[in-house]
Phi, psi and omega in degrees: 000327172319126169282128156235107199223165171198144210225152156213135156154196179320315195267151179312128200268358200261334148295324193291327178303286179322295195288294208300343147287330188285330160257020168272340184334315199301300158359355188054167179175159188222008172190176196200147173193158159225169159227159166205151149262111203285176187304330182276339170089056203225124191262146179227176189191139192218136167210147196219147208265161178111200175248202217255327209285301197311324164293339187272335155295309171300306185311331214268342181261003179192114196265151189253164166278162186272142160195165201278331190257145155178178202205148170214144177224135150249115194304110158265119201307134144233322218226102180090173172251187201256109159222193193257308190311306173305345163296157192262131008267160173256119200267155158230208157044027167080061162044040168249017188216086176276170190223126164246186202195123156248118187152200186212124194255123207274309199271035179286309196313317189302316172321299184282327186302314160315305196282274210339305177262047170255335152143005185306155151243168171220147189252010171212181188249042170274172164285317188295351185277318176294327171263358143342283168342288197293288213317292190307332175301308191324307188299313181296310200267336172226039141056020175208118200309295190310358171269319158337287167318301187297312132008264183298321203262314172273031164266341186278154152219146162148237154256156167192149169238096164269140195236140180191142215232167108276155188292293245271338216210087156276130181114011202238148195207114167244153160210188201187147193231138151202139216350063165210182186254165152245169100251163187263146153269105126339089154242196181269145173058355175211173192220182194219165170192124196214158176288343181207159185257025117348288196311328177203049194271334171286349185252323195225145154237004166270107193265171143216168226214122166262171188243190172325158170030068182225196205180113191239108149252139199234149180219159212304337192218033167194142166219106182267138180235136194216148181283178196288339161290007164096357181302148168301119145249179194260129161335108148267145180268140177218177171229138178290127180241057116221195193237200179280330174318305191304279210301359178260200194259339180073047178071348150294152193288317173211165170314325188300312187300312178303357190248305161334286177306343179255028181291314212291333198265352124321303107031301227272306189270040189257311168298332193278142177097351211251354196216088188265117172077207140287041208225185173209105171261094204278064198320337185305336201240026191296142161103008196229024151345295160335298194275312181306309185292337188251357194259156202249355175192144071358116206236149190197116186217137185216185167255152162008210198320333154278344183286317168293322144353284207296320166307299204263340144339305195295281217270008149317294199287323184296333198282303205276347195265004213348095150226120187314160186213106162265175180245102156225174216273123167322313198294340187245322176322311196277306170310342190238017185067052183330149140268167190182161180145141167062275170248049186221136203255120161261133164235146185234134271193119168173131140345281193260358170059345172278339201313097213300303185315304197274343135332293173325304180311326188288279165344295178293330162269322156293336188253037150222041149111337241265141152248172187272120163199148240221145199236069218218177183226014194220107187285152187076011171292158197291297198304326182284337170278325169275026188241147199281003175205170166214155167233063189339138150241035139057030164283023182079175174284120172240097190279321171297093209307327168297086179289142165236268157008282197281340136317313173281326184284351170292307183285323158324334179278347189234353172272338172296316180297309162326321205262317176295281183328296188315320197272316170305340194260263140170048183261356153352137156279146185294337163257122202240019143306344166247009161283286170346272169310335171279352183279332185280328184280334186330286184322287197293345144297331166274348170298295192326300188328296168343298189269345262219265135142153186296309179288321259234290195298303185323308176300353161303294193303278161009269169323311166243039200291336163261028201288177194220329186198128181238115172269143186258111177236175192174157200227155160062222174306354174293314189297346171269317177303320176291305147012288196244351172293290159329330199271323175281334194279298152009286197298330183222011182230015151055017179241165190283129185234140169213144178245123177224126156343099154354291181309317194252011157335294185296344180279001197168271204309333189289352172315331193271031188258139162239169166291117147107009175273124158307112190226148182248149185223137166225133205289149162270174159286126174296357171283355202239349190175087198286319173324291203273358146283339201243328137321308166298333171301324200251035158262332175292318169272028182287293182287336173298323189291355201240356161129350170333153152232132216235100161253140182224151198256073176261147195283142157337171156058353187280147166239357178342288248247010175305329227261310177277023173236145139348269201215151189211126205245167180212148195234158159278158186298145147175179217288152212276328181288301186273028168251030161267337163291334171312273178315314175267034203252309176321305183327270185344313191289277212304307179342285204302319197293314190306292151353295182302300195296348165265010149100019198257167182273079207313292203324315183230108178299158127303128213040019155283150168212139161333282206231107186280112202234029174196151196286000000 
């Protein structure tokens, strides 16, 4: 979850530190620092409790000297609370040597109980501190970091991405990964390193991706990479395919509004490339005929907001692929002894490709036979390399910790695999062209919603901005969208939201209907199910009689449901499958609008982080 970057080269390293944290933002963080080595080979180091504004304030009232080397970090408290002793970076070696840390070192208490009684003291309640510690012993006995480094790193266990510099050796950056991320930045005369290539896509988009357990060191014109016994491996390289421009707000109040508005164009580039003719063609998935046609069950494991992705995957691939499909919480999967084997496709879901539960899982299903293939938005991610296929959903950088964008383009990556799978098994109805056509008309229906409304929804949230609680409900594919139409109202406007399965009113939740509780309804269409429309209507006049205030998400033209709503948002027609793409984008709008209005920070919720890179 930690922002990490670190520089050699030509240039003063304490701007380059600084913007590359400044676009780490999104990552959530609760304190921020830097070091750097001045020209005289002399390390200074500032770290501050806070946002990014507060180091920044410090430097402007007392200036670091300029240097060419430097490391920057930003902390999401685990190990301590967010104070400035507890902030990154961490010195040794008589404050010649700093660390910075993303991750979590399991064996640290043993670690440290080891330095004490050798006489260490420590000045903070971190893990980064023990290793820090460990580093500087290491460094005293073989006067050279990267032996040092290596040293120290096969003693940690748990995840970390680690960074760390010396006075004695300027120009030298070393770090090391084991299930967290690094990347390399390629530049002329200087190189980079970051947690994410956010950190240095304004100087380079020629990356290289490190694997598991490896170790990089970089000086202004070389970058070597070695396994934790020190052998050389080789890199892969990929290019960043957008630039900086794409991470900024562009004139939007904030990102979230700007991730929104690019859904549509996200949609379309997820899809491009994916649709020959009438048909859907993955090329990521050429050669795996095979594996498709043999396997007996599907597994699909995410997280929070992919995990609903994954609810409407699941009835996307059984329609069109027919094969069972379960859905489970990465965090749990691993844990309860899967059956698994063989003939089981696990597919796994993540944004940041970083994401810890779901890496274990990942893991954890490749070492009992199963493959793998990863569903992701981030090139150069831990999860799409350790997975046997991947499938970009190429929505660009998504900074506004409160996924939108990449939800949807997540569940597109998977109506395509469905679509894909189904025309490979060869249980497709023979004509699959107008599946075809609803994947091509998508963007520009959600552009409609969008323009359509957008204004319409804000003024709810407006209206209701001191509500306490809001309920979702939704049936077949509605029901993973009331979902995260709750997960979102949540996530950044911090008041209570829940989603339930339409169906299971009568079971429990209308106790929780009163006079005047706001409840979303998201209708499905009666072109698609006259049954299960005319049920979900008369779950609406369940709560409208009891006092409900009832907004409903309803396809053009239904008026069933005029005599018993509220407020009625309204979507274009379109296939029973994609009208969850539809359907979560009002949602999406009032989270954000309601939030604004009460005046909260829709981009970094309190206590979220981006990208959960530890379990």
């Amino acid at each position: 979850m930690c922002g990490i970057v670190g520089y050699v080269g030509p240039r003063p390293s304490q701007d380059i530190l600084l913007a590359g944290l400044a676009r780490l933002e999104y990552r959530g963080y609760d304190s921020a620092g830097i070091a750097v080595i001045d020209d005289n080979g002399e390390m200074d180091m500032r770290k501050k409790a806070g946002k990014l504004a507060v180091l920044r304030d410090s430097l402007a009232e007392t200036a670091m000297p300029d240097g060419k080397t430097g490391i920057g970090h930003t902390r999401w408290a685990t190990h301590g609370g967010p104070t400035d002793v507890n902030a990154h970076p961490h010195l040794a070696d008589d404050d010649n040597l700093a660390v910075i840390h993303n991750g979590i070192i399991e064996n640290f208490a043993a670690l440290r109980a080891e330095l004490e009684a050798e006489g260490t003291t420590f000045r903070s309640e971190t893990d980064t501190e023990v290793a820090a510690a460990l580093l500087g012993r290491e460094y005293r006995a073989s006067g050279d970091l990267q032996t040092a480094f290596r040293n120290v790193v096969s003693r940690l266990e748990g995840a970390f991405t680690l960074l760390a510099m010396h006075e004695s050796q300027p120009g030298l950056v070393v770090g090391a990964r084991r299930n967290s991320p690094l990347v390399i930045g390629l530049g002329e005369g200087e190189n980079f390193l970051g947690s994410d290539v956010a950190a240095f896509v304004e100087h380079t988009r020629n990356a290289l991706a490190i694997g598991q357990d490896q170790i990089v060191a970089i000086t202004p014109t070389s970058v070597a990479v070695t396994d934790f016994d020190g052998n050389s491996v080789e890199a892969q390289p990929f290019e960043v395919s957008w630039d900086a421009a794409a991470a900024e707000k562009g004139g939007w109040p904030s990102f979230m509004a700007k991730e929104v508005a690019e859904q549509p164009e996200a949609v379309a580039n997820t899809i491009r490339g994916r649709v020959q003719g009438d048909a859907v063609v993955i090329p990521e998935l050429d050669g795996m005929d095979a594996l498709f046609t043999g396997i007996n069950r599907v597994i699909i494991t995410a997280c929070g907001t992919a995990a609903y992705a994954a609810l409407v995957g699941k009835y996307a691939i059984e329609q069109w692929a027919r094969v069972p499909v379960d859905v489970e919480l990465a965090h749990e999967f691993r844990y309860r002894d899967p059956v698994i084997g063989d003939d089981t496709l696990v597919v796994s879901i993540s944004q940041s490709g970083e994401t810890m539960d779901t890496l274990m899982a990942v893991k954890y299903a490749s070492e009992r036979g199963a493959r793998t293939l990863s569903i992701c938005n981030t090139q150069g991610a831990t999860i799409p390399r350790e997975s046997d296929a991947v499938v970009y959903t190429h929505a660009g950088p998504e900074v506004a910790v409160a996924s939108t964008k990449a939800f949807s383009a997540q569940i597109t990556a998977l109506l395509l695999l469905g679509l894909h799978m189904g025309r490979v098994r060869g249980v497709l109805a023979s004509d699959a062209s107008a599946d075809v056509a609803e994947l091509r008309a998508l963007p520009e229906k959600i552009a409609q919603v969008l323009a359509e409304e957008s204004e319409h929804v804000s003024q709810l949230a407006g209206w209701m901005a001191d509500t306490r609680s809001v309920l979702f409900l939704g049936r077949h594919v509605g029901y993973p969208i009331a979902l995260e139409g709750a997960l979102k109202l949540k996530e950044i406007s911090y008041i209570h939201a829940e989603g339930f399965a339409a169906g299971e009113l009568k079971h429990g939740p209308i106790a929780l209907i009163e006079p005047g509780q706001p409840v979303f309804v998201i209708l499905p269409s009666p072109r698609h199910s006259a049954l299960v429309h005319s049920k979900v209507v008369s779950n609406i006049q369940e709560i409208r009689a009891r006092g409900a205030r009832v907004i409903v998400v309803a396809e053009e033209g239904d008026a069933a449901v005029l005599p018993y709503a509220d407020e009625v948002i309204r979507i274009p027609l379109a296939g029973a499958m994609f009208e969850p793409l539809l359907a979560v984008v009002p949602l999406q709008i009032f989270a954000m609008a309601l939030a604004t209005a009460k005046g909260l920070d829709v981009d970094q919720p309190r206590n979220l982080a981006k990208s959960v890179t530890v379990e």
